[in-house]
Structures are given as structure tokens and as C-alpha cells.
C-alpha positions as CSV (number, residue, x, y, z in Angstrom):
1,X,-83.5,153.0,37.7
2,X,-81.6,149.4,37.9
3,X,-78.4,149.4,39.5
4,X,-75.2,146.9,38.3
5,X,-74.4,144.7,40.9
6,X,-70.0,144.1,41.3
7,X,-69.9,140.7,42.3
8,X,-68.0,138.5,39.8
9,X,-69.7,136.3,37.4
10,X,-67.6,133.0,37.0
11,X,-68.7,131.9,33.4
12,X,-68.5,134.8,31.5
13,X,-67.7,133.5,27.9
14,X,-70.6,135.1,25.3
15,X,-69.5,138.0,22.5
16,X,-70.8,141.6,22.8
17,X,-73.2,143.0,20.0
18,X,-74.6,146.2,19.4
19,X,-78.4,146.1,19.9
20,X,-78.9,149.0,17.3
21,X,-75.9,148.3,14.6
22,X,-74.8,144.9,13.7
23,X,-72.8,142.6,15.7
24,X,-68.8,143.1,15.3
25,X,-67.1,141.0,12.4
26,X,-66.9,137.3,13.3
27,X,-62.7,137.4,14.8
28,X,-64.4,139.0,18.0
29,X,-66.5,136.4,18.7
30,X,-64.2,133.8,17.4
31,X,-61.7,135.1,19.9
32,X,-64.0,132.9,22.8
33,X,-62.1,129.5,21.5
34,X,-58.5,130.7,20.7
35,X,-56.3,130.3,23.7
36,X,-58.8,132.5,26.0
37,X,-56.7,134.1,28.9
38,X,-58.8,132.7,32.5
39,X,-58.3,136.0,35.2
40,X,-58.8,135.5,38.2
41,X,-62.2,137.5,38.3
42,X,-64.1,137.9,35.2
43,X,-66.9,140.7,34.7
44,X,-69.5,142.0,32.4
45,X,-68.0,145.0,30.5
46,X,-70.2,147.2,28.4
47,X,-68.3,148.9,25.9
48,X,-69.5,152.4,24.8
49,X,-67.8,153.3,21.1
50,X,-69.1,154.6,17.7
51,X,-66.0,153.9,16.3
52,X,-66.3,150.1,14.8
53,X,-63.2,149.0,14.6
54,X,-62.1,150.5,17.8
55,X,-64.8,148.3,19.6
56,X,-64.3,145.5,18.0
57,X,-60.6,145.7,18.9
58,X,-61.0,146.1,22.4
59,X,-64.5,143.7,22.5
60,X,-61.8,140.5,21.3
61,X,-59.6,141.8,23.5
62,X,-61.8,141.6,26.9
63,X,-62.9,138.0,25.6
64,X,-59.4,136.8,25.2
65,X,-58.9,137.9,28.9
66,X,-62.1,135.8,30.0
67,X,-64.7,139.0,30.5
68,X,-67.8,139.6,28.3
69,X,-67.9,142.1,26.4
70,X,-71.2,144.0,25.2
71,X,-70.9,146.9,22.6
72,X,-73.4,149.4,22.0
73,X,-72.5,152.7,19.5
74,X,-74.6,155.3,21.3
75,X,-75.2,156.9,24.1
76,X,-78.9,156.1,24.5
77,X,-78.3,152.6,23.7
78,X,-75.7,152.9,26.9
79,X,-78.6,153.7,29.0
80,X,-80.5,151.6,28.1
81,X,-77.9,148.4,28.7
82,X,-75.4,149.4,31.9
83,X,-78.1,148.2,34.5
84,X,-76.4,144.7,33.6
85,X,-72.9,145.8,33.3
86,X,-70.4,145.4,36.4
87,X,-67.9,148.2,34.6
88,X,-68.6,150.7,31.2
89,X,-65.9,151.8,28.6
90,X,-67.1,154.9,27.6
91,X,-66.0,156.8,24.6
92,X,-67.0,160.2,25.2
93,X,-67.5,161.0,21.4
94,X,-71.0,160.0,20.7
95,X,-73.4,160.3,17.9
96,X,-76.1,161.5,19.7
97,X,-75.4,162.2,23.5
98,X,-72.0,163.4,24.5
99,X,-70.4,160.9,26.5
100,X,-70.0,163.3,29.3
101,X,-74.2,163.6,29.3
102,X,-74.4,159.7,29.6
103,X,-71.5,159.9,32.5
104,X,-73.6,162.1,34.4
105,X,-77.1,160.1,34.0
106,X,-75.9,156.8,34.9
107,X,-73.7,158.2,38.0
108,X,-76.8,160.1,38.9
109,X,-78.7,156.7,39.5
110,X,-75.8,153.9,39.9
111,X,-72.4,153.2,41.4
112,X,-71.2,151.3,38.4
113,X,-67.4,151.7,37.9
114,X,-67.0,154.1,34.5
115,X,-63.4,154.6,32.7
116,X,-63.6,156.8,30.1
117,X,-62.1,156.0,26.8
118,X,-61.6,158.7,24.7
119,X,-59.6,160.9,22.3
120,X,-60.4,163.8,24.5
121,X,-56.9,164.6,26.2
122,X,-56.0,167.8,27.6
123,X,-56.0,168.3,31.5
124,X,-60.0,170.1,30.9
125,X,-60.9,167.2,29.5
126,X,-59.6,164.6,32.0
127,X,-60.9,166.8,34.9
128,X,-64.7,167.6,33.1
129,X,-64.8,163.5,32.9
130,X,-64.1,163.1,36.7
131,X,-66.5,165.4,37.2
132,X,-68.8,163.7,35.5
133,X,-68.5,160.6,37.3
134,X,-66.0,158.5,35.6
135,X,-63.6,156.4,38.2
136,X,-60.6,156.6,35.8
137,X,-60.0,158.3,32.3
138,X,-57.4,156.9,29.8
139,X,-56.5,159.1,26.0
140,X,-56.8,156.9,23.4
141,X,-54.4,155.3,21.6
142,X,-53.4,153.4,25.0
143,X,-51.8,149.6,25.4
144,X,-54.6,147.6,25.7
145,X,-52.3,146.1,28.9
146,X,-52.8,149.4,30.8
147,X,-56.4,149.8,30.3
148,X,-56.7,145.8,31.9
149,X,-54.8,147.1,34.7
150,X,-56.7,150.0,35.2
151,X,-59.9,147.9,35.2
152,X,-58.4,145.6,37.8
153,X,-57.8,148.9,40.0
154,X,-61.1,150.2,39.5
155,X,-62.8,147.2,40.6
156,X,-60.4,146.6,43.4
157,X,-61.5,149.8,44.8
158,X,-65.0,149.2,44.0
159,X,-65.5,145.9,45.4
160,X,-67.9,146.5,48.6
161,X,-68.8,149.9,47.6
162,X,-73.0,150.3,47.2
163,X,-74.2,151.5,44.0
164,X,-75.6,155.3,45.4
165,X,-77.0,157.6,43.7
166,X,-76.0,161.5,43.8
167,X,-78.5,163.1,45.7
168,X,-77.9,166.4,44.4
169,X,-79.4,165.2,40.9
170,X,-82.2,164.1,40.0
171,X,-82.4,161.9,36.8
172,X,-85.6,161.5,34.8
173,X,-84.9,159.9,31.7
174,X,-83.4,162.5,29.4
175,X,-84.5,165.3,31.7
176,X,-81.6,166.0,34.7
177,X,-81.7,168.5,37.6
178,X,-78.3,169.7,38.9
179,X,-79.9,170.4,42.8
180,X,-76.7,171.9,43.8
181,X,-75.7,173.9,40.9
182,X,-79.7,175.0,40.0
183,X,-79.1,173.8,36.4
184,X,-81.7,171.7,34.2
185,X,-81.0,169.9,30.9
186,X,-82.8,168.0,28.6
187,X,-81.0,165.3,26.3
188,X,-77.8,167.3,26.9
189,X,-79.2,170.8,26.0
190,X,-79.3,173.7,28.6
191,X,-82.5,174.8,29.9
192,X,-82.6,179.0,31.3
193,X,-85.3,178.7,33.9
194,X,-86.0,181.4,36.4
195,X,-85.8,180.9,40.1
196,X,-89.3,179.9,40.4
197,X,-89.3,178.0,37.6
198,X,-86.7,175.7,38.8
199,X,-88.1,175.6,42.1
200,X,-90.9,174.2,40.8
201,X,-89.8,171.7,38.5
202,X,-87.4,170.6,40.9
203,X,-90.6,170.1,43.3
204,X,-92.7,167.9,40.9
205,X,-89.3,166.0,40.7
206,X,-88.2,164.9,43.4
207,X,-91.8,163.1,43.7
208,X,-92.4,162.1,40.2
209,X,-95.3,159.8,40.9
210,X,-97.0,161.8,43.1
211,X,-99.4,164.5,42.1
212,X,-98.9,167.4,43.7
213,X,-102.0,170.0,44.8
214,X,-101.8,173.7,43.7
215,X,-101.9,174.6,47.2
216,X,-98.5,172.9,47.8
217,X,-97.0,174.1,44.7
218,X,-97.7,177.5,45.6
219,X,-97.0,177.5,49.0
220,X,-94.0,175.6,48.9
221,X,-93.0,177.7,45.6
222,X,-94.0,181.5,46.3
223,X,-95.2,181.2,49.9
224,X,-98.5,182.7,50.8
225,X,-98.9,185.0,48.2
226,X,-100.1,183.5,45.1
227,X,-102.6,183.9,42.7
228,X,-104.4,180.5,40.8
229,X,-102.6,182.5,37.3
230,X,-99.2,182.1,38.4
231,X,-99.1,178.7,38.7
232,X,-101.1,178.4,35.4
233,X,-98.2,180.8,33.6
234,X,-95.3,179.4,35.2
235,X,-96.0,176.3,34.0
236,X,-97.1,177.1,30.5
237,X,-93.3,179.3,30.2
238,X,-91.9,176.0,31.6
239,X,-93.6,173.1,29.4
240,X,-92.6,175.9,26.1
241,X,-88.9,175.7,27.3
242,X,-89.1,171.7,27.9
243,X,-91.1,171.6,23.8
244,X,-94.0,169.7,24.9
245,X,-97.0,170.0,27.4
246,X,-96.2,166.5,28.0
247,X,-93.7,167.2,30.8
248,X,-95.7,168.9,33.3
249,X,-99.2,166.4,33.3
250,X,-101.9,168.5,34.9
251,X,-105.0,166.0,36.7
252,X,-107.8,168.3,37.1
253,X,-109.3,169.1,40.3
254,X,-106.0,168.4,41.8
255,X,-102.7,169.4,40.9
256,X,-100.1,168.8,38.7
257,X,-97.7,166.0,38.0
258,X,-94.3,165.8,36.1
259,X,-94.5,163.7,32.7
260,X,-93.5,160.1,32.5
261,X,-90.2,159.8,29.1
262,X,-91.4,157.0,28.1
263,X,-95.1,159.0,27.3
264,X,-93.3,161.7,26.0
265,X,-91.2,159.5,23.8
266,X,-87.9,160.3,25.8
């Protein structure tokens, strides 16, 4: 998965747009020529928000303060676009992911500073969203002056820091492994797997392009005693619960494999 780098870009100037909905009425990008504020540092901010006019208030302000602004509506379209981003505004109220998901799969794979945006704001709230990786949270309304210095602090602290990736989960496209905790989900949804059954999709995942032979599955898995059928009934329960053979790929006459999304659609 690409990473966001934090260096500064110097020449930041373009509007966002929203690579799925149409671009934000024309004051937002107009805002580029009318008495543009120059910071300091200016950086590439992806803004996260189903809420039109809500993004296209705070996209004219992050232009008029010298940073380009991107703004997508979903939370798929977030993962698909924060690779390029130095810092994401993340609404956590989402039409298709909740933001909270999205948090967790791009801190899973990247360092890139998140503040979450959001109507969400009892204490649970705040501390589910720090949980899920977010550097800072702010409760909507808010004065668009404190969210700039909030940014400015977030990136302070981030300056230097490597992107890293948890290495308690594992992240493959919708499909996310919780290491620590034992827990799988799939486009935000729960999966109940048993022991094995987690021990073995966690094992085909943390080498997702290699395939694995039955014998290491099963001895790695359940040890020395197995049977060629519990592999083949494991697997079968486990590929039911995913809803689609697709995710476990088996390559005859050696082993098994986990699926590639973008095969399965995901």
C-alpha cells in the first residue's frame, strides 16, 4: 500500500474535486485568486465529507490559507486517494464505510496524520477515534481558526516521524485482521471465526502472495494431527463466512493462497 510522504510541497495552489460526485461549486476554486493567505508550509489535504456544503466550506477555506485541498464523499474513494495526501480530514459519517473503518485501514498501512472531523461528540466517541488511529479529533461546528491550528500541531509533531504500519493488523483491501485482538472484518462487518479458523486465515495473510502447502497449513495450524478433510472443511466454513470462494484461491497440487480484492471486486 502507498504511503504519504510529510515533506512540504511549496506550490500548492490547484482546487479539490471529488473523483465520484462533481467538483464543489465554482467559489471554492475561485478562492485560489482572492487574496490567498501564503503559510509558511503548505500541504496536500484530503478532505473526507459527504456533506457538500460542509466540504466545500472548509475545501475554500484550506485554499485561502495556501494548501490544496482534495475532496472525496466516501470512504472507499478515501482509500483510494490518501497515498498522495500529507494530512486527511475525516468525517466519520460516511455513506458506505464508517469513518472509524477507513481510520483503521489507512493507519494499518500508513503514518499519515488523520484529524477527525465529525458530529460524533461524546467522550466514546472521541476515544473510539483515537483508537482508531486518528492524531486529533475536533466536534463539528468548530472555528475554522482552530482546526488550522490543530493541523499546524499535528504536523509539527509529525514532521520526521516514518509512515509505519501497525503490525498487529494486517490490511487486505476491505478484508482487516486485528492480530492482537483475534478479530476479522470485512468492509466494516464482523466476521465469527473459530480459533482455527482465524489461525488460518491469519496464516495465508501475513504472506499474501505466497502459496502456502497443506503441509504447512496443517502443521503450523493443528500440529501433527491432521487429516487432508480438515483443511478442505475449514476452509469451505471460512470462504461461506467471507461470501465468496474467491478469498481463499486453492492452486492444485500445492496449497492454498488468500484471494487478491481487486479479483474479487473488493
Amino acid at each position: 500500500m502507498s504511503t504519504a510522504s510529510n515533506r512540504p510541497h511549496p506550490t500548492l495552489t490547484r482546487a479539490g474535486h471529488d473523483r465520484r460526485r462533481p467538483e464543489p461549486p465554482d467559489r471554492a476554486r475561485a478562492a485560489t485568486t482572492d487574496h490567498v493567505a501564503q503559510p509558511a508550509l503548505a500541504w496536500r489535504i484530503l478532505v473526507v465529507d459527504s456533506d457538500t456544503a460542509s466540504a466545500d466550506a472548509l475545501v475554500t477555506g484550506l485554499l485561502r490559507q495556501g494548501h490544496e485541498a482534495e475532496w472525496v464523499a466516501t470512504g472507499r474513494a478515501a482509500l483510494d486517494g490518501y497515498g498522495d495526501a500529507h494530512m486527511v480530514l475525516m468525517d466519520l459519517d460516511l455513506p458506505d464505510l464508517d469513518g472509524l473503518e477507513v481510520c483503521r485501514r489507512i493507519r494499518a498501512g500508513s503514518g499519515v496524520p488523520i484529524i477527525a472531523v465529525t458530529a460524533r461528540g461524546s467522550e466514546l466517541d472521541r476515544v473510539l477515534g483515537l483508537q482508531a488511529g486518528a492524531d486529533d479529533y475536533l466536534v463539528k461546528p468548530y472555528g475554522f481558526r482552530e482546526l488550522v491550528a490543530r493541523i499546524e500541531a499535528v504536523m509539527r509533531r509529525s514532521q520526521g516521524r516514518a509512515p509505519v504500519a501497525d503490525p498487529s493488523v494486517i490490511a487486505h483491501g476491505p478484508l482487516l485482521i486485528d492480530v492482537s485482538a483475534r478479530r476479522v472484518s470485512l468492509d466494516g462487518r464482523p466476521i465469527d471465526l473459530t480459533r482455527k479458523e482465524f489461525d488460518l486465515v491469519h496464516l495465508l495473510a501475513s504472506q499474501p502472495d505466497a502459496v502456502l502447502p497443506r503441509q504447512r497449513i496443517m502443521r503450523e495450524v493443528w500440529g501433527d494431527t491432521w487429516s487432508r478433510r480438515t483443511i478442505d472443511t475449514h476452509i469451505s466454513k471460512i470462504r461461506s463466512k467471507l461470501g465468496s470462494p474467491g478469498w481463499i484461491v486453492t492452486v492444485r497440487g500445492v496449497g492454498f493462497q488468500l484471494g487478491r480484492p481487486e479479483a474479487l471486486g473488493a
